[in-house]
Structure formats: structure tokens, C-alpha cells
C-alpha positions, 0 to 999 in steps of 0.5 A, spaced: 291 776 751 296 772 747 303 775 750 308 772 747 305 775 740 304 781 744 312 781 747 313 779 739 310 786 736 314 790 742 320 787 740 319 787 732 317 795 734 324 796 738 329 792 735 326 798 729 328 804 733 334 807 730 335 814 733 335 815 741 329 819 739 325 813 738 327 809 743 325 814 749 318 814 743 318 807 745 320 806 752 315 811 754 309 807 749 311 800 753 311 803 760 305 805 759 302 799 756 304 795 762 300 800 767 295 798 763 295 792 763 292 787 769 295 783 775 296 776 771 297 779 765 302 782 768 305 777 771 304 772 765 307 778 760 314 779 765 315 771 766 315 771 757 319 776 757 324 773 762 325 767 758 326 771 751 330 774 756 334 767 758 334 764 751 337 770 748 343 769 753 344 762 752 343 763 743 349 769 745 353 764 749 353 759 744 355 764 739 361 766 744 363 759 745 363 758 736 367 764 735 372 762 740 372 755 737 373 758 731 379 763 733 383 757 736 382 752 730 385 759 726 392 758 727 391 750 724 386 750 719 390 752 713 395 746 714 391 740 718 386 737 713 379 738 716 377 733 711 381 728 714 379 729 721 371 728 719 372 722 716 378 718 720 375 721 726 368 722 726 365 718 720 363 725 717 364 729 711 368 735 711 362 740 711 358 736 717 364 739 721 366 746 718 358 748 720 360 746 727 366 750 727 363 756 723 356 755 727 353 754 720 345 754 721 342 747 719 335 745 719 334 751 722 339 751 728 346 753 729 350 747 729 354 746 735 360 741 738 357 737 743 363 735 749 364 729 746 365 731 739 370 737 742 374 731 746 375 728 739 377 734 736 382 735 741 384 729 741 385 728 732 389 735 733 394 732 738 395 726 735 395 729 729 401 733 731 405 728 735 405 725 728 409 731 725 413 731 731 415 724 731 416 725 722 420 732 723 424 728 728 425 722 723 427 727 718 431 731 723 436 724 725 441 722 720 
């Protein structure tokens, strides 16, 4: 038995499910699959359904962790110049980090800030800001 396309069928049959009727329909037609089926195929079955398991939490995490990056660069985006921030910081263009920060899919894949490129973008933010703390005090001063 090929599990993973065997999981895949299961999965693609849930994920249709759309009254809780059809859900119990299919709880009840998955139960009674895994009663047919022999010792290691069980075992084989539980073991891939246990890493789409992990891997699905992980891609979840991920898209946590965007959607948080993205909540806090919210309050800055309209004034700080994301295009300046690529270029003088990272050596890239303004789409390469608006897809980190949106989570944009490229080549297929999310993309994502390592922790390298989420230190360089805190410390672009906070030099940026301690250049206008240092300009708005400049102007403040007769």
C-alpha cells in the first residue's frame, strides 16, 4: 500500500466534508479502514499521518510568526521606506523583503525571515529611528 497517497485520498475526502453530517460519514469510513488494515501497514499509516501531523504545525507556526512580524511592522510601514531598508541594509530590492514580510510564496515556499535577517531588520528600524530622534531634536533647538 502507498500510504502517503493512501493518507492524501483521506485528507482530500475530509477536508470536503461540509456538514457535520459528512463529517461523522467519514470518521465512521476511516475507523473502519484502519480495522482493515495489517499491523505494519498500520504502523506505517500512523507514522505518516504523524509527520503530516508535525509538518502541518510547523507550516501553522510559520504563518503565526508572518502575521505577528507583519502586525508590528504595521505601525511603521506607511512612513519608513521599505525600499531604502532593502537596498542600504540587505543588498535587495523592496519586493525581496515585502515577501518576507508578507509571507509571499516564491518558488513555491513561503518566504521567511531567517534570524539574521530579523536582527538586521531591527537594527535598520532602530537606527532609522535614532536618525529622526537626532534630526527632530536638531530642529527642536534654536
Amino acid at each position: 500500500m502507498d500510504v502517503q497517497k493512501e493518507l492524501g485520498k483521506w485528507k482530500s475526502e475530509y477536508v470536503k466534508c461540509n456538514t457535520p453530517e459528512e463529517l461523522a460519514d467519514h470518521k465512521k469510513r476511516f475507523r473502519a479502514f484502519l480495522q482493515t488494515l495489517s499491523p505494519e501497514d498500520k504502523k506505517a499509516f500512523v507514522q505518516a499521518f504523524q509527520d503530516g501531523a508535525r509538518q502541518s504545525i510547523n507550516e501553522a507556526q510559520a504563518i503565526v510568526k508572518t502575521v505577528e512580524i507583519r502586525q508590528t511592522l504595521e505601525k511603521v510601514l506607511p512612513f519608513a521606506s521599505m525600499s531604502y531598508i532593502a537596498q542600504h541594509y540587505f543588498g535587495r530590492t523592496r519586493q525581496w523583503l515585502y515577501q518576507r514580510i508578507n509571507g509571499s510564496a516564491v518558488n513555491g515556499k513561503p518566504a521567511n525571515f531567517t534570524a539574521d535577517e530579523l536582527n538586521t531588520l531591527s537594527l535598520a528600524l532602530s537606527e532609522l529611528g535614532d536618525i529622526m530622534k537626532d534630526t527632530s531634536r536638531s530642529i527642536a533647538r534654536p
